[in-house]
N, C-alpha and C positions, 0 to 999 in steps of 0.2 A: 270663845272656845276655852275649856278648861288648860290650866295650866299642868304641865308635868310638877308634880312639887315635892317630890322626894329630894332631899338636898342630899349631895357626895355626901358633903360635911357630916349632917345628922346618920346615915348610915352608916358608918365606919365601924361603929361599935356593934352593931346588927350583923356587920358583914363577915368583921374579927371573929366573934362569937362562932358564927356559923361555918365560918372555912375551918376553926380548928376544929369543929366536933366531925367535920369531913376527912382534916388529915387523921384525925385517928380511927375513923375509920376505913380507913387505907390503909393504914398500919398494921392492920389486920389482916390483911387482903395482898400478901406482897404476891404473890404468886397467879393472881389476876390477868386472865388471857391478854394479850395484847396481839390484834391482828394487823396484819399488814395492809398498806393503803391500794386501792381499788388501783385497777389497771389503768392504762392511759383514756380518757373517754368514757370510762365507763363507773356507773352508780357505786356509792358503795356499800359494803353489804350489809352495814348494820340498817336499819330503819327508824323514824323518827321518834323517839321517847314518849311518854305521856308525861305531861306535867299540871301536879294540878295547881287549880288557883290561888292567889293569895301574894302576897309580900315579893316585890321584885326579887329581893337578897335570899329569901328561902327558896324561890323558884330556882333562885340559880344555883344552890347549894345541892335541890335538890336533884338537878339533872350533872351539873358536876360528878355527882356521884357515881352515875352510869355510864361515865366516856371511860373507851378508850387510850391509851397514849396517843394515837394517833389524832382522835378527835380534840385533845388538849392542846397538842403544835397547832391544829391546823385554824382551831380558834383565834390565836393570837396572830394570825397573820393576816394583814389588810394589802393585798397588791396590787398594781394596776394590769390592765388586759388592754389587748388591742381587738379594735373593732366596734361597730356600734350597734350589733344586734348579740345577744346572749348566744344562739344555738346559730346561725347562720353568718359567716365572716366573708371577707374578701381572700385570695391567696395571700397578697402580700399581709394581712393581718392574723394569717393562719401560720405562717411565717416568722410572724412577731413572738405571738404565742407560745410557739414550737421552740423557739430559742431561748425564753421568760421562762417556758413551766413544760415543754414537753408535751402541752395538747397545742389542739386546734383552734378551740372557741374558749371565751368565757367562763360558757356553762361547765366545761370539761374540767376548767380550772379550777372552779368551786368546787364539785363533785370529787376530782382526783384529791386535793391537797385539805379538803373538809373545812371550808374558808368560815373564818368570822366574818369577813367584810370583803370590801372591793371599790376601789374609790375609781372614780372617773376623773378623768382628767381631758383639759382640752386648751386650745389657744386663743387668746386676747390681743388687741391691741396695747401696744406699751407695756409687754407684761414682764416685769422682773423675773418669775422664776421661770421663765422658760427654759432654762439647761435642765430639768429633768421632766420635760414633759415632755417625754418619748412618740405619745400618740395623742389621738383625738380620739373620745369617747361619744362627742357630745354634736348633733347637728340642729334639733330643734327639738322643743317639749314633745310632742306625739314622739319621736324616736327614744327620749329618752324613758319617758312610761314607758315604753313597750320593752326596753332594754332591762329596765331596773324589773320590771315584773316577769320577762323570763329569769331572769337571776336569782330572784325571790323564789320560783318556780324549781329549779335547782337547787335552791338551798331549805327548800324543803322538805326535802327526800333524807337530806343528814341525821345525823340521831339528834343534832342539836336544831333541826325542824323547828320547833316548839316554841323557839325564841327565835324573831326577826332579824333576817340577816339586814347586817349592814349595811349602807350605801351611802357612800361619802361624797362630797368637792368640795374644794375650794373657792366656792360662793361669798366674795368676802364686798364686792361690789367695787369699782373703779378698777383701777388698772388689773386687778386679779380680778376675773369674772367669767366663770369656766361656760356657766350657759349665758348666752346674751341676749339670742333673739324668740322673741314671744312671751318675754316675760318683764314683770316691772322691774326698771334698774333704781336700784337707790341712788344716791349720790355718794362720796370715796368716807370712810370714815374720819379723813380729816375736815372733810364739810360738816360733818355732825359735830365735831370739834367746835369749831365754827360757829355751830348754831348753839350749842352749849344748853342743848334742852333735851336733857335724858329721858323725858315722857315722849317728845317726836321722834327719837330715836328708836324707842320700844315698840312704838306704834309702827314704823317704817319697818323694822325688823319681822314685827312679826306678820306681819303683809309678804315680806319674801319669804318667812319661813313656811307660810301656808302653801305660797308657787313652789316652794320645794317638796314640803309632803304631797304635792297635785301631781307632780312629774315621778313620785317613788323614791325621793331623797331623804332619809332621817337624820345625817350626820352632816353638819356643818364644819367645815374647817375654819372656822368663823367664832370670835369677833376676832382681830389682832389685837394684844394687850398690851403693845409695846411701846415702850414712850419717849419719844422722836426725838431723845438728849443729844443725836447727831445730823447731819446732811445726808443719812442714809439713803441711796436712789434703790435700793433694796427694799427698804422697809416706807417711805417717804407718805405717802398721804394715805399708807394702809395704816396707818398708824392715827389716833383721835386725838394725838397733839403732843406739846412739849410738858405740860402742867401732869406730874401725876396724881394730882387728885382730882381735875377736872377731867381728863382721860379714864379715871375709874369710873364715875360716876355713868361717863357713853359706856362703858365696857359691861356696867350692869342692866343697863338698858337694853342693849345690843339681847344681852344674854336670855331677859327675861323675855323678851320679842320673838326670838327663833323657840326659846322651850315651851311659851305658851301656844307654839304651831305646832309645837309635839317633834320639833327637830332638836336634837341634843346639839349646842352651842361647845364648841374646843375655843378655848382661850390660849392662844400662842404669842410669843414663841417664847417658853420660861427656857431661863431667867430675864430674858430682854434682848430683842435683838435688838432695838432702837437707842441700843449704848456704843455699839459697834455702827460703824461704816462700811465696812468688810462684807461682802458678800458670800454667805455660808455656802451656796450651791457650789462654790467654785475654792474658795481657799475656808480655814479654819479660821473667824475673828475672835480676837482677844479683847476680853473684858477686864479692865488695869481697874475698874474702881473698888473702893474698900467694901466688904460686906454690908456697913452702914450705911452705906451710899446707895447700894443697891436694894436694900433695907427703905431706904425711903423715897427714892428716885426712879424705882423698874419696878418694885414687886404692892405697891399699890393698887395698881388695872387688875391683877391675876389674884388679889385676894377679896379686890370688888365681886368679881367673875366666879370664886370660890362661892361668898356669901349669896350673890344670886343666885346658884343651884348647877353652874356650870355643870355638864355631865362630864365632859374631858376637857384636859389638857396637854397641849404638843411640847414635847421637851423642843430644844433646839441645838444645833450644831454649834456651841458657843465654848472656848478657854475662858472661863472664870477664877483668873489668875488669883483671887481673895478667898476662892472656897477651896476649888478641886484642880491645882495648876496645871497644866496641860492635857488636861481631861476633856473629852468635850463633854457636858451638860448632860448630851443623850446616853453616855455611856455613865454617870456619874451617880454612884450611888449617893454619896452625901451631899449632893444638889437635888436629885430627884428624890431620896428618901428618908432623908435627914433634912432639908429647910423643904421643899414641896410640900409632904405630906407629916413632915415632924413639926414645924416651926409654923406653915402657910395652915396647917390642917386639911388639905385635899385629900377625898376619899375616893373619888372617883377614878375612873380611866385615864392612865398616861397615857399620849400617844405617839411615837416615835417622829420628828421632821421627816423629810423622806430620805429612806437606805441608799438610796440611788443620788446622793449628793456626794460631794467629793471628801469630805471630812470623814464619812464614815463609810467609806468604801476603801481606806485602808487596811481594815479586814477582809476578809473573806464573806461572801453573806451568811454563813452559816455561824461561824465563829463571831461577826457583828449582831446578829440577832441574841445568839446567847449574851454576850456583853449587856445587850437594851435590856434582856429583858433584867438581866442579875442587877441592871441600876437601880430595876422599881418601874419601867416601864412597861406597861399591862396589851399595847396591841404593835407590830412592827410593820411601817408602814415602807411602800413600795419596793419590797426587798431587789437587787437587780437581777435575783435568779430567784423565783420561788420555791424549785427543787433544791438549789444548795441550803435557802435559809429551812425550809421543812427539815430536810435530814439533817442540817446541823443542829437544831434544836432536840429532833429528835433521836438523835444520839447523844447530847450533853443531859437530856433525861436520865436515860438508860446507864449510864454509866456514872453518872453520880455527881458531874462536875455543872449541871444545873438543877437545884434542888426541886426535885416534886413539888415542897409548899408553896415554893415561888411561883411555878408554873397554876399550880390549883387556884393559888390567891387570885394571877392575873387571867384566868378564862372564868372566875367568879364574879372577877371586877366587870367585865367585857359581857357576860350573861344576866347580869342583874342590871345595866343599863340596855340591854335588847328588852329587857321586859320592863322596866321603865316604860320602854317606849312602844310597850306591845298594844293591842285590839284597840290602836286608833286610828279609825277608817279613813284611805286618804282622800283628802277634796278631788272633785271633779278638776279637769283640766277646761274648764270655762272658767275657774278663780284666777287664771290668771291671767295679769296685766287688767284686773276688775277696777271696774271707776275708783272705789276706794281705796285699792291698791296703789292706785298711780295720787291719788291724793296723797296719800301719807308719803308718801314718798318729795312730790311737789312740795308739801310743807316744811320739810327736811331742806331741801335743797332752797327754796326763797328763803330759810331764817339764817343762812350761811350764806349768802352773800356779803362780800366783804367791801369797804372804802378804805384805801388803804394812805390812797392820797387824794384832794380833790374837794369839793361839798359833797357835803350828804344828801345824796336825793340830788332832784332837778331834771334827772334826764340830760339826753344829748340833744343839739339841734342841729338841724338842714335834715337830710337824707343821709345817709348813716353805707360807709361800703365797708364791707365786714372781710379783713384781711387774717393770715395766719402762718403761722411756721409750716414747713411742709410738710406734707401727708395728711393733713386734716381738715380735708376737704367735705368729709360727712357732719362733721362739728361744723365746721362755718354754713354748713347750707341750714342745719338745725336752727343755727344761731337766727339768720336769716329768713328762716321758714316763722321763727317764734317772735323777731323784731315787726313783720309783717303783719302777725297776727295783734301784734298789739297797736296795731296803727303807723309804724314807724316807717317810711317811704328808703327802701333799699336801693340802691345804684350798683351797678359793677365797679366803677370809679367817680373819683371828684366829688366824693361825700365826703363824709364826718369819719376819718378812719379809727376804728374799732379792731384794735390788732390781738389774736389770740394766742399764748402758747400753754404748752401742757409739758408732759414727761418727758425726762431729758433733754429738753430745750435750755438755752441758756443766754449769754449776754448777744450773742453773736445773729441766734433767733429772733431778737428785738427787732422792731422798727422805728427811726428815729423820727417818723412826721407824724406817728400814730396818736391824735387826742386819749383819745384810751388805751388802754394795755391790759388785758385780763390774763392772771395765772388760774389756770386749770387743773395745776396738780398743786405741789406745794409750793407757797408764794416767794420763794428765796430769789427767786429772778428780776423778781418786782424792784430789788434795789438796787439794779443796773439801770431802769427802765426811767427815760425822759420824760413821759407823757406826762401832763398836766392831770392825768384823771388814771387813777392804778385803782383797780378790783381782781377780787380772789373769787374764784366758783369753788377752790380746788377739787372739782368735777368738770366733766365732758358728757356727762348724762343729758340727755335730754329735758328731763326734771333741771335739771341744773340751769340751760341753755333755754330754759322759759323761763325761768326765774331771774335771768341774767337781763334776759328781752324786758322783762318787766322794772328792771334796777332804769335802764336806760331811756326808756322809754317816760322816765318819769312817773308812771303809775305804782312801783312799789318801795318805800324806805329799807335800805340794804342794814341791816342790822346784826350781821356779823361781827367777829372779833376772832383775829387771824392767832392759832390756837400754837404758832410757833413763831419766833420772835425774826422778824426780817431786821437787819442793822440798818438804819436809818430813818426807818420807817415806824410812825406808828400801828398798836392791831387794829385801830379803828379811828377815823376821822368823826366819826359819830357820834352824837351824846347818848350814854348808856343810858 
């Protein structure tokens, strides 16, 4: 499948060019009707544009030119919705709606506010950001097709028709993994860490990015580019390791993987959350180190992610005490428009972390959204009222105190990656979870498995009872289902114990007769652990949990190198 290969990078100058020959012709035009937005539920009254073919960046200049103020706000806003069908809800998500945006459904929500996007959001096990995932969008691939393609069906009626609406998640694979069932799961990007092969990585990637354009999905909130310099249970195995230059290299892989699926790839969280320990959904973390530091230690992965062709990138909810002191990031003009797009050279889409965190809900939404966008960020993601941040936008328009060129630049930036990603038909929903799929994925997760302590290779002997920290009982039956399949004789008890833990497990989770000890997420536990025999999946994927069957089993050489440094422990008992 062809690649999308317009780089931000290389556009920038195409894009400058063409937004200013638009402001001035705006400038001309001060007096340009500005109609008021459609009633609650109902269409609104302009009609969809024509635009004709050619050049993403002039496409978008050239429909630019025929919005609205109204269609301007409503562009740069991506928010979440409750319910999992477009035109049809449940009360209590009619309810949700009603309180978010004033309609009922969805669709209503697109229609009324003239949306750029609409990301979905849903629940995981082990998932860190669940303080702002308010609802569940997501129950299986056929719901979710038929959800994103009424929504598309909605957002075709807009004047901004012309250009693909949106549809975002956060698809980033292990602990954050919004859809999970029917589709192939990679293993956590710190397993690709792990496996330290940015060609397995692009290949796995872009096997999930094709399940995503199959289901209606273009926008990834995917890869994480953050580099694990702390014990972050935040960021922890979303993260491709400690090394940032071995971390960029997956981060360009990742990228070129999901855009060669035709899904635009966000490189998050700039400037790094993996410097912090601090969890942003909930407090403000402060970043102490020198520019330099962050210069050579966080912004490595996001300038890989750049040169790959990244389409966006997520600001983040970060105090970057050496640039912009008690700023956050997201608010931060000379973080996001001064080193992002001045120093990193990013031309593409910024995208807001989501509004509805606690850092940046010390504003108002109205008044927070104007802030984002005056930073240099171009889409505002999950505002916690879509009516306040519309009218607040749409009134710092109108009155002067957010500038028109600002607003034009960022639904430029936002319509020339829709058309990027325009007339690419999406796969059948038979691609997914396809024999190939799950291979590239398998081959991803057996080249990350880790020996942390132990020989390399050999397998386990007797019969093998596969034990684990609680609640992971799906994991261990996997594990068991996969040690079986490789010939390995399982017991309920009096085997060979095989002990597992994952997220947020810790010393206490151990078990002290266990021959083995496997970390699932990130391996820092592993240097409490007694066992005679320590391995990393850092996954709980299935992919993972065959490839682990295969370590033990003695039929496959574990050839990992654990991509964050455990104290005591070597990354690999193996000869490289």
């Amino acid at each position: 499948m062809a690649r999308v290969s317009i780089s931000p990078r290389r556009a920038g100058v195409a894009l400058a060019a063409l937004t200013a020959l638009l402001l001035s012709g705006c400038a001309d035009k001060p007096d340009r009707p500005r109609p008021t937005p459609a009633a609650s539920g109902s269409a609104p009254a302009a009609t969809p544009t024509a635009v004709p073919a050619g050049d993403p960046a002039a496409r978008a200049a050239a429909l630019v030119g025929t919005l609205t103020d109204e269609d301007l706000v409503g562009q740069v806003l991506m928010p979440y919705a409750y319910g999992d069908a477009a035109t049809k809800v449940s009360p209590g998500s009619a309810a949700g709606n009603r309180a978010l945006a004033g309609v009922d459904t969805p669709a209503e929500m697109v229609a009324k506010y003239r949306l750029g996007g609409l990301i979905l959001v849903g629940f995981s096990a082990d998932d860190p950001t669940s303080g702002n995932q308010e609802t569940t969008n997501v129950d299986n691939p056929r719901q979710v097709r038929e959800l994103t393609t009424g929504l598309r069906a909605a957002a075709g009626k807009l004047p901004t028709g012309a250009a693909p609406f949106l549809i975002g998640t956060d698809q980033e694979y292990g602990v954050v993994t919004r859809i999970t069932d029917g589709v192939t799961l990679l293993p956590s990007a710190l397993a690709a860490g792990a496996a330290g092969d940015p060609a397995l990585t692009e290949a796995a990637w872009r096997a999930a990015g094709t399940e995503l354009a199959a289901m209606g999905v273009n926008l990834d909130f995917a890869p994480v580019a953050d580099v694990l310099a702390t014990r972050s249970t935040v960021i922890g195995s979303r993260s491709f390791g400690a090394d940032p230059q071995r971390a960029a290299a997956q981060v360009g892989g990742a990228v070129r993987g999901l855009q060669g699926a035709g899904v635009a790839a966000t490189v998050k969280h700039f400037p790094g959350h993996g410097h912090s320990a601090t969890d942003s959904h909930k407090d403000l973390p402060v970043l102490k180190q020198s520019r330099a530091a962050l210069a050579a230690g966080a912004w490595p992965p996001f300038t890989a992610g750049i040169d790959a062709g990244a389409m966006a990138v997520m600001s983040a909810h970060l105090d970057v005490r050496s640039v912009d002191p008690g700023t956050p990031a997201t608010f931060s003009h000379k973080l996001l428009t001064e080193v992002l797009r001045g120093q990193l050279g990013f031309q593409g889409v910024v995208i807001t972390d989501g509004m509805n965190m606690a850092p940046a809900k010390r504003w108002s939404p109205g008044e927070a959204a104007v802030r984002a966008l005056k930073a240099g960020n171009d889409l505002i993601l999950m505002p916690p009222n879509v009516g306040q941040a519309y009218d607040g936008l749409l009134a710092a328009l109108r009155d002067g105190s957010l500038p028109r060129a600002r607003l034009v630049d960022a639904v430029t930036r936002v319509l020339t990656m829709k058309f990027k990603l325009a007339d690419r038909p999406a796969p059948e929903l038979s691609t997914l979870a396809a024999p190939a799929h799950r291979e590239a994925a398998q081959r991803l997760a057996a080249a990350a498995v880790t020996v942390l302590r132990g020989t390399c290779g050999g397998g386990v002997r007797g019969p093998v009872t596969v034990t684990s920290s609680g609640g992971r009982d799906h994991t261990r039956a996997a594990l068991t289902e996969a040690l079986t399949a490789a010939g390995v004789k399982v017991v309920p008890r009096g085997g060979t114990v095989v002990h597992l833990v994952g997220y947020g497990d810790g010393a206490g989770d151990l078990r002290a007769d266990a021959a083995v000890t496997v970390a699932m997420d990130t391996p820092y536990v592993l240097g409490s652990a007694k066992s005679p025999t320590l391995l990393a999946t850092y996954s709980s994927s299935r992919a993972s949990m065959t490839a682990l069957a295969g370590v033990l089993a003695g039929k496959a050489q574990p050839s990992g190198r654990s991509p964050v440094k455990v104290p005591g422990l070597p990354a690999t008992t193996c000869a490289a």
